[in-house]
Short mmCIF file of the C-alpha atoms (twelve columns), coordinates in Angstrom:
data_MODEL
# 
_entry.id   MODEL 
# 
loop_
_atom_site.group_PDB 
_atom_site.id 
_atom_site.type_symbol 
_atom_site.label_atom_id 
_atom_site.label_alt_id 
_atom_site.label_comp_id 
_atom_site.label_asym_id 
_atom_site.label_seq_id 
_atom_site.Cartn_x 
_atom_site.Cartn_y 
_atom_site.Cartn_z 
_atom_site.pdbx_PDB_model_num 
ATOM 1   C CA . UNK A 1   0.000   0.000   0.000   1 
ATOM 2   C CA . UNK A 2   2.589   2.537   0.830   1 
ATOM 3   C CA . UNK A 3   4.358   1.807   -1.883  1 
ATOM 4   C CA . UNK A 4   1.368   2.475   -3.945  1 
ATOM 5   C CA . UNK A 5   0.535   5.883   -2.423  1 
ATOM 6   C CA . UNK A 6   4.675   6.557   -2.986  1 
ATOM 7   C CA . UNK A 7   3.754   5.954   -7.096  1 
ATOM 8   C CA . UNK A 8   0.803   7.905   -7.079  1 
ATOM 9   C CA . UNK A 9   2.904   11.080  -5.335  1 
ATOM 10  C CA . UNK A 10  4.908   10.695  -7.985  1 
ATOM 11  C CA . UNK A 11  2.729   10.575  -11.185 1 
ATOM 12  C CA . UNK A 12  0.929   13.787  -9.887  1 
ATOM 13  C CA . UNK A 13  3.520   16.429  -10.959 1 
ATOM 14  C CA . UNK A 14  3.635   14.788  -13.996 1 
ATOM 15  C CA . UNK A 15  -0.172  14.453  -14.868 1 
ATOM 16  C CA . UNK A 16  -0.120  18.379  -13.363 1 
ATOM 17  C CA . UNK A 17  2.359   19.268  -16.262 1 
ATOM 18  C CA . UNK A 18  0.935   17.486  -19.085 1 
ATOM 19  C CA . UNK A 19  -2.257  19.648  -18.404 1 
ATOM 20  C CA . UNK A 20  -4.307  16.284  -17.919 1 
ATOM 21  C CA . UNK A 21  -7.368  17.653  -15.691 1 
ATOM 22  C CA . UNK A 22  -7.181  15.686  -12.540 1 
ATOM 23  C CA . UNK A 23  -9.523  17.272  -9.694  1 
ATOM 24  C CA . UNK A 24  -7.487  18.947  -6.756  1 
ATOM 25  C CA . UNK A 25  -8.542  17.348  -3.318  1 
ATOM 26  C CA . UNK A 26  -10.175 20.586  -2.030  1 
ATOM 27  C CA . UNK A 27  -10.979 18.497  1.329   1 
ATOM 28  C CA . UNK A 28  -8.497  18.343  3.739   1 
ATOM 29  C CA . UNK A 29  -7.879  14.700  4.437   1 
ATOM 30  C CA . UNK A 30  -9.425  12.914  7.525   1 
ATOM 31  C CA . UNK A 31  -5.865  12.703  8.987   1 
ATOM 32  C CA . UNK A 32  -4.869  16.178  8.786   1 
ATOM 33  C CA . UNK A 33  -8.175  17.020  10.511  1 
ATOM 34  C CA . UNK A 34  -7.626  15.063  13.520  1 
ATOM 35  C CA . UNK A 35  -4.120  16.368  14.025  1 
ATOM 36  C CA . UNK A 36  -5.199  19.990  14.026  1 
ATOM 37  C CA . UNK A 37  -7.952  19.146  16.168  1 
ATOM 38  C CA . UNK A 38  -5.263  17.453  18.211  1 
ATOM 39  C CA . UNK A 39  -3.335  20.570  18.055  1 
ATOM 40  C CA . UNK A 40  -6.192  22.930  19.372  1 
ATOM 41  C CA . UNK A 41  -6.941  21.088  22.401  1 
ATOM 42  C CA . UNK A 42  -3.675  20.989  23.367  1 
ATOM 43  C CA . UNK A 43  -3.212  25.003  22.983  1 
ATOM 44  C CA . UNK A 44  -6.577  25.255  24.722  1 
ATOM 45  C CA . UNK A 45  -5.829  22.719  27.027  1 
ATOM 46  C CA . UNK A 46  -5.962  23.762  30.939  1 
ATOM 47  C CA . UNK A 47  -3.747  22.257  33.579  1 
ATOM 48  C CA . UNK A 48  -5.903  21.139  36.300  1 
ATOM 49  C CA . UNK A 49  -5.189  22.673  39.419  1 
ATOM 50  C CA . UNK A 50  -3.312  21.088  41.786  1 
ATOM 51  C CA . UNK A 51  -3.415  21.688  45.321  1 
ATOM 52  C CA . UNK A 52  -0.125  23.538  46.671  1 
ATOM 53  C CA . UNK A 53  1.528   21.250  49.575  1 
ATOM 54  C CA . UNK A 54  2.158   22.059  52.939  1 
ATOM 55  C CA . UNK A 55  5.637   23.465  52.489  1 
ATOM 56  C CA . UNK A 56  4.560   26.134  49.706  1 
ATOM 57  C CA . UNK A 57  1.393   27.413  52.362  1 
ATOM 58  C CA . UNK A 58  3.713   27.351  54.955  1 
ATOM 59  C CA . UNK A 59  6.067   29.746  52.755  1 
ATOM 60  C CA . UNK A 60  3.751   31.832  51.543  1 
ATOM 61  C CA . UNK A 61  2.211   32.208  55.097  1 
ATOM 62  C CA . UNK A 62  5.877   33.250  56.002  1 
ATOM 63  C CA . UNK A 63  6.535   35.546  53.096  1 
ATOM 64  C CA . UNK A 64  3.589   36.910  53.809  1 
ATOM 65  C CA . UNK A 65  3.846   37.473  57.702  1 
ATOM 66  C CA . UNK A 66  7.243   38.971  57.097  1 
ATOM 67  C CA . UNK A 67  5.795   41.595  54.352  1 
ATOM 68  C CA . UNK A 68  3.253   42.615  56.804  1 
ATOM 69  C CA . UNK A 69  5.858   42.855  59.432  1 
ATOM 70  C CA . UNK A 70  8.305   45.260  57.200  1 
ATOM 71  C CA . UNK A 71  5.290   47.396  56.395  1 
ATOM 72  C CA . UNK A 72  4.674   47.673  60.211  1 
ATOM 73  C CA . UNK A 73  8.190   48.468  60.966  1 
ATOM 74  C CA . UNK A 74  7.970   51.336  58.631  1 
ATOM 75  C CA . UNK A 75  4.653   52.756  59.593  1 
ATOM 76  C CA . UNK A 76  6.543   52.471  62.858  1 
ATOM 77  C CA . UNK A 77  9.445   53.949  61.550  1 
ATOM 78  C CA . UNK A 78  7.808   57.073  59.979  1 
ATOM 79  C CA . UNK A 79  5.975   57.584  63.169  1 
ATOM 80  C CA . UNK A 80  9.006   58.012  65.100  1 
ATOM 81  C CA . UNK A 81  10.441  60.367  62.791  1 
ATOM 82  C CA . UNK A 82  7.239   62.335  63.253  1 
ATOM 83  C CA . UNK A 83  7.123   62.790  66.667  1 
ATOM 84  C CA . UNK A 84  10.742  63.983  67.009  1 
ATOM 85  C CA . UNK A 85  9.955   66.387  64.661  1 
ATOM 86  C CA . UNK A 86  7.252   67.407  66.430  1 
ATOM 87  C CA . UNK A 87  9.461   67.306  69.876  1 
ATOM 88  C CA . UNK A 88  12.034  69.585  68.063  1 
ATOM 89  C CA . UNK A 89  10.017  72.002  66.873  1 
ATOM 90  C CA . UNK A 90  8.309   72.028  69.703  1 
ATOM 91  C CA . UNK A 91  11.754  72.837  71.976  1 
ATOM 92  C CA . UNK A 92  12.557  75.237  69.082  1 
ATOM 93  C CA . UNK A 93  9.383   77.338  69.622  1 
ATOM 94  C CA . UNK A 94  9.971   77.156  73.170  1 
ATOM 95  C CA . UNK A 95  13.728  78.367  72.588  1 
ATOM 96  C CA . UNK A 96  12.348  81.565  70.750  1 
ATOM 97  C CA . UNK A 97  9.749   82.391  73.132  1 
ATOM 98  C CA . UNK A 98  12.650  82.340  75.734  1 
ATOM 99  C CA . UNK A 99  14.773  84.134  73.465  1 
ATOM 100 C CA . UNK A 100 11.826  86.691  72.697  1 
ATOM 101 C CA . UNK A 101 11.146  86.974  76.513  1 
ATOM 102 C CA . UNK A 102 14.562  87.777  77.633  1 
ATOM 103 C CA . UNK A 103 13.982  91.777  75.828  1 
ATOM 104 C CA . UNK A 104 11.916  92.125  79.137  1 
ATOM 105 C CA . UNK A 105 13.233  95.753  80.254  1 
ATOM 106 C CA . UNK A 106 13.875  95.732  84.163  1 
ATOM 107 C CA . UNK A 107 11.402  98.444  84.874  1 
ATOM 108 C CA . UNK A 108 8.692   96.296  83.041  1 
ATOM 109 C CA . UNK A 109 8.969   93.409  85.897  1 
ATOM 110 C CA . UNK A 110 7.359   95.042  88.903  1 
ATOM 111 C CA . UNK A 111 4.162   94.806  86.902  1 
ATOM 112 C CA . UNK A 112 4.410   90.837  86.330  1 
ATOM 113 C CA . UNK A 113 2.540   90.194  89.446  1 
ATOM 114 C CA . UNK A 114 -0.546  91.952  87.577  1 
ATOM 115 C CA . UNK A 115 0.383   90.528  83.907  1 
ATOM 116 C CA . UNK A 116 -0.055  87.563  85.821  1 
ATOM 117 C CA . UNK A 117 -3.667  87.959  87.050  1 
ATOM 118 C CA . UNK A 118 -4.751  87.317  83.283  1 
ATOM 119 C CA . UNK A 119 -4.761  83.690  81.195  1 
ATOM 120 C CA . UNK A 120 -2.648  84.890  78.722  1 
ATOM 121 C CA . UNK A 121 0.908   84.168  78.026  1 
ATOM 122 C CA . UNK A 122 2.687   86.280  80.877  1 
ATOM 123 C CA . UNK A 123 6.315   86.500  79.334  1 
ATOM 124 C CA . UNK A 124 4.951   87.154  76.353  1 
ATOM 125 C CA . UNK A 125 2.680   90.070  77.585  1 
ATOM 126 C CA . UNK A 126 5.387   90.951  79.410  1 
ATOM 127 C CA . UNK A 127 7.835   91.245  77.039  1 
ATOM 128 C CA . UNK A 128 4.686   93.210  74.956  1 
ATOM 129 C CA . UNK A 129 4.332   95.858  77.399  1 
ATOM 130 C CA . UNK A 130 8.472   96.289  77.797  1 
ATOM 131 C CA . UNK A 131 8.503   96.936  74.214  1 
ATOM 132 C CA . UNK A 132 5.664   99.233  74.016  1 
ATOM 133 C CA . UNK A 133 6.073   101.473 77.250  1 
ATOM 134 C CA . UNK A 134 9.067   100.083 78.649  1 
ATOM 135 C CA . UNK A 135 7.195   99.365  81.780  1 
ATOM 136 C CA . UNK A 136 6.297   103.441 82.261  1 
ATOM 137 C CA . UNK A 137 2.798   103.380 83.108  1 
ATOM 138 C CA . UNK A 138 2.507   107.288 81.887  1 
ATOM 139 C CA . UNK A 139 4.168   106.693 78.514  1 
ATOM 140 C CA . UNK A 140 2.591   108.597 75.625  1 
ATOM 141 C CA . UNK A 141 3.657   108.165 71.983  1 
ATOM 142 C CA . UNK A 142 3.611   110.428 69.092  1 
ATOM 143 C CA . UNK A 143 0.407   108.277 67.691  1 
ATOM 144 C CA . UNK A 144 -2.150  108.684 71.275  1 
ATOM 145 C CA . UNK A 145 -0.802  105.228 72.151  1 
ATOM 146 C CA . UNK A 146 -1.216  105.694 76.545  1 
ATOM 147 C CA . UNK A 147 -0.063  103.471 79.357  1 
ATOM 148 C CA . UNK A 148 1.864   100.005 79.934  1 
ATOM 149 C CA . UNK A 149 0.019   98.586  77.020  1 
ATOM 150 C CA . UNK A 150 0.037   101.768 74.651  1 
ATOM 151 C CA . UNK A 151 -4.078  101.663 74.366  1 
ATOM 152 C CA . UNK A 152 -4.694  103.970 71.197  1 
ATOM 153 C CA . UNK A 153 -6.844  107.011 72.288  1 
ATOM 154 C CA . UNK A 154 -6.494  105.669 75.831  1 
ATOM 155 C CA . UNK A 155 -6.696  109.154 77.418  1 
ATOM 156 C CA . UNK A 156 -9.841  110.518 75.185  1 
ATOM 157 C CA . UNK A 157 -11.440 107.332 76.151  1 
ATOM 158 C CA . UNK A 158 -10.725 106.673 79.740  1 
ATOM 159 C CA . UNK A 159 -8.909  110.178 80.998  1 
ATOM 160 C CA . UNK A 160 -6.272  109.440 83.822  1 
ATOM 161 C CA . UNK A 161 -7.586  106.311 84.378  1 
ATOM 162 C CA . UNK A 162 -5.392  105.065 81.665  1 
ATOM 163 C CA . UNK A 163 -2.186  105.308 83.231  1 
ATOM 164 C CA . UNK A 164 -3.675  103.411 86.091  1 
ATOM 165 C CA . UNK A 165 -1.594  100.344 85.740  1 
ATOM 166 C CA . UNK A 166 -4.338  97.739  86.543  1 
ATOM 167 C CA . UNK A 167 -6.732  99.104  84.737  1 
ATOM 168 C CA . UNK A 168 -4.535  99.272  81.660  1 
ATOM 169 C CA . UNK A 169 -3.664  95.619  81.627  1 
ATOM 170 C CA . UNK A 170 -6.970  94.763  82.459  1 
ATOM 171 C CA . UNK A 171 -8.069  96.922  79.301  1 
ATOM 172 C CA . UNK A 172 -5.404  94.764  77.266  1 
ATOM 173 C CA . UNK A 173 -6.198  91.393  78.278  1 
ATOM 174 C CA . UNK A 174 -10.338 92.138  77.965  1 
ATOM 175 C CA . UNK A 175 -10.452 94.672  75.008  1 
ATOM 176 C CA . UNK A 176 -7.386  93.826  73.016  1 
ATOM 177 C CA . UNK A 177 -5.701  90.221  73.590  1 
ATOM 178 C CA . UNK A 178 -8.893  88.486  74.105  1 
ATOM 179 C CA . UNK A 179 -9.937  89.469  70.276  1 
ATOM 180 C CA . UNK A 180 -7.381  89.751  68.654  1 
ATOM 181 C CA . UNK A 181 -4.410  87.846  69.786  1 
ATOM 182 C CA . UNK A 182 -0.840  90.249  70.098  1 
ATOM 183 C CA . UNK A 183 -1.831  92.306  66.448  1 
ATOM 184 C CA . UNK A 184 -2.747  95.588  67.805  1 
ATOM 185 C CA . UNK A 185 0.934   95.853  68.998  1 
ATOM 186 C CA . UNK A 186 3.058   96.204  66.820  1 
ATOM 187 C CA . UNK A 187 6.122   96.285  68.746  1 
ATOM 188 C CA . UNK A 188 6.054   92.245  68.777  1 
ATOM 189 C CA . UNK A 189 5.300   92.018  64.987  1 
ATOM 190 C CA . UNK A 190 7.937   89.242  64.085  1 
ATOM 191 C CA . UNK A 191 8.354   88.319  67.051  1 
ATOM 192 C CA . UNK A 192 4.642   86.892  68.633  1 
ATOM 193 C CA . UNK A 193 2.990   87.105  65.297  1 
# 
């Protein structure tokens, strides 16, 4: 038989060329079917799935643990780094404030004990009224500022009253500070705000 099919490859070219009409299979042979079907479900084929074993669960269990442990270190890590910055600028707003402070003109301290009275910062009120008056409780400047605290207008407002020294720290803490923080002096611009 194969010898047969060996003679009849052979004879085609030649009954091709000598232009004898011999029909062209135009139907893939039964063979050739079955090996591209072959083909197909072995490209579509699917690997079953297979069950890992203990030791790959047991690895990815620890691969996984020690990711989660590395991202906790970090968050740990970045916390740390937070807080010191916080400490430090903390100390270094502190260290200003002291630095600020330390301007307090001598004359300006008998009037602490007062300053004191109020819930405000005291060395910073303190060192507010050294700038402003220098502690004289009868200072006047060229712009009507009056008193420890330089209250604009203070005498039109309040007459002699003004240069009472309680009464004009009072009249800061209630009328000024309490509203609007250490803006209306501008002696501690840069300084306190």
């Amino acid at each position: 038989m194969r010898n047969k099919i060996f003679a009849i490859a052979a004879l085609m070219p030649m009954i091709v060329s000598t232009g004898v009409g011999v029909a062209q299979p135009t139907v893939v042979p039964e063979t050739k079917k079955e090996n591209l079907q072959k083909i197909e479900e072995v490209v579509e084929m699917k690997l079953p799935k297979t069950e890992p074993t203990k030791d790959e669960v047991a690895k990815a269990q620890i691969a996984q643990r020690q990711a989660e442990m590395a991202k906790q270190a970090e968050a740990e890590n970045l916390k740390k780094l937070e807080e010191q910055k916080q400490i430090e600028a903390a100390k270094a707003q502190e260290l200003a404030k002291k630095v600020a402070t330390s301007g307090v003109k001598p004359n300006a301290e008998q009037w602490r004990s007062i300053v004191a009275k109020y819930p405000w910062p005291v060395d910073q009120a303190m060192l507010t009224m050294s700038r402003e008056s220098g502690g004289n409780p009868r200072a006047i400047s060229a712009t009507d500022d009056h008193g420890l605290f330089q209250i604009h207008g203070g005498y039109a407002k309040y007459g002699e009253k003004i240069y009472d020294p309680e009464f004009n720290i009072s009249l800061a803490y209630n009328n000024y500070y309490k509203g609007r923080g250490w803006t209306p002096w501008y002696a501690v611009r840069g300084i306190l705000w």
